[in-house]
C-alpha positions in Angstrom: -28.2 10.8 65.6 -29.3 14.4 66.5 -32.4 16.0 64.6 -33.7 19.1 63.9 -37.5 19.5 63.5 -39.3 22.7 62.1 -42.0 23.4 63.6 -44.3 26.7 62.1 -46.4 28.0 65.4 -48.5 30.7 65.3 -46.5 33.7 67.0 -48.7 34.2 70.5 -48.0 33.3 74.2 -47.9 29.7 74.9 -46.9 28.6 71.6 -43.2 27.5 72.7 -45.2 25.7 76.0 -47.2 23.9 74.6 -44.3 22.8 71.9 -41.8 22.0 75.0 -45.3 20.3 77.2 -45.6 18.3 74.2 -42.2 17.1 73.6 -41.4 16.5 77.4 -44.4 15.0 78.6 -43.6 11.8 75.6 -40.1 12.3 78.0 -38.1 13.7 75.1 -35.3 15.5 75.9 -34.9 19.3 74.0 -31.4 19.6 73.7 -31.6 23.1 71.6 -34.6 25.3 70.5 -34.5 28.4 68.6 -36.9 30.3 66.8 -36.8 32.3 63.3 -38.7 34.4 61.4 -40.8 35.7 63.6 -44.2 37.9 62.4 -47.7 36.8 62.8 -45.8 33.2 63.0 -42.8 31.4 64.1 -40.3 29.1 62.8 -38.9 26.9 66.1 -36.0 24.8 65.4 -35.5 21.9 68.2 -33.0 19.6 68.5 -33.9 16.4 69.4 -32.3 13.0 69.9 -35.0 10.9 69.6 -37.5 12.4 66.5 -40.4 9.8 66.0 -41.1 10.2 69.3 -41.0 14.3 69.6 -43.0 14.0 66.1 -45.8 11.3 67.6 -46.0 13.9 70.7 -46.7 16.9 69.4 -49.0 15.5 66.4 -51.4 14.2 69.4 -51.1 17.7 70.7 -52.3 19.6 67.3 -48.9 20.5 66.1 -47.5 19.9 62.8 -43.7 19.1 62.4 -42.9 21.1 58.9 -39.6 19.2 58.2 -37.1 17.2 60.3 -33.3 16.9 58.9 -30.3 15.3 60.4 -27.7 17.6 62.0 -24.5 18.0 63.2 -23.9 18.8 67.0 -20.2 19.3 68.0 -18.8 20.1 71.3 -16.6 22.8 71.7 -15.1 25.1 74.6 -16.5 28.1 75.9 -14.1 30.8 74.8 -14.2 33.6 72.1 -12.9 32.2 68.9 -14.4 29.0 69.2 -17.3 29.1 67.1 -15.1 31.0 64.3 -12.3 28.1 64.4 -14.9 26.2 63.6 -16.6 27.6 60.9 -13.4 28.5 59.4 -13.0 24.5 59.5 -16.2 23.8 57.8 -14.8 26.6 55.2 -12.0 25.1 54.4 -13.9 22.0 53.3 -15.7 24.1 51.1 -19.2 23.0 52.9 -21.6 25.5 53.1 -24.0 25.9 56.4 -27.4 26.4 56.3 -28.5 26.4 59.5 -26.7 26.9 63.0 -28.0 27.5 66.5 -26.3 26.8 70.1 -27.6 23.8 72.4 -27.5 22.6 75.8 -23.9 22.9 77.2 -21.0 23.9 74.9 -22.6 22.5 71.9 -22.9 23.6 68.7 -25.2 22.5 66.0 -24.4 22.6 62.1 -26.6 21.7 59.1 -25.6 21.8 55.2 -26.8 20.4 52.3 -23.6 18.3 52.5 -24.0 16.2 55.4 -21.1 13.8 55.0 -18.9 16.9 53.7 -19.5 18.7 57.3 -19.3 15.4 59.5 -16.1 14.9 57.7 -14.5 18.4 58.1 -15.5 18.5 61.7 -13.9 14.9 62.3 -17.6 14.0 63.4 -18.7 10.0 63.0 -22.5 10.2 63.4 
């Protein structure tokens, strides 16, 4: 199972070190990271497959996870079209997305209020 955690930094250098430091020295893997919103602070989203861990890690470093949900990472190729076959899939369905950001590889990740709706359009088990 793949999660994405929020976590609200303050928008200054070293804020995304000392998330990664944090998350890789508990020897979690970041699979995806992106940030949002950006202003006076940040929103990072990072993918990660194992969450209690990444969220133990960067609480004893001072940094608050906001919200952690479960997500959908699919594999795809790397050729133009791709990521619009599959949100054309996902439409279809009738899910709506909520969030979407690229990951390690040729991965995309997915998140909806519809969970099972998006795992089952995409043909995705867990």
């Amino acid at each position: 199972m793949a999660s994405d955690l929020l976590i609200r930094v303050a928008n200054e250098p070293g804020a995304l070190a000392r998330v990664a430091a944090a998350v890789s020295d508990a020897g979690v893997n970041l699979a995806a990271a992106t940030c949002t919103r950006p202003g006076e602070s940040a929103e990072l989203h990072v993918l990660v497959k194992h969450a209690e861990a990444a969220k133990h890690a960067l609480a004893t470093a001072g940094i608050a996870v906001t919200a952690e949900r479960e997500v959908v990472v699919v594999e795809t190729d790397d050729r133009p079209g791709a990521l619009a076959d599959l949100a054309r899939t996902v439409a279809a369905a009738g899910v709506n997305l909520d969030l979407l950001y690229l990951a390690t590889h040729t991965r995309v990740v997915f998140g909806s209020p519809d969970l099972p709706a998006l795992r089952a359009a995409l043909g995705v088990t867990e």
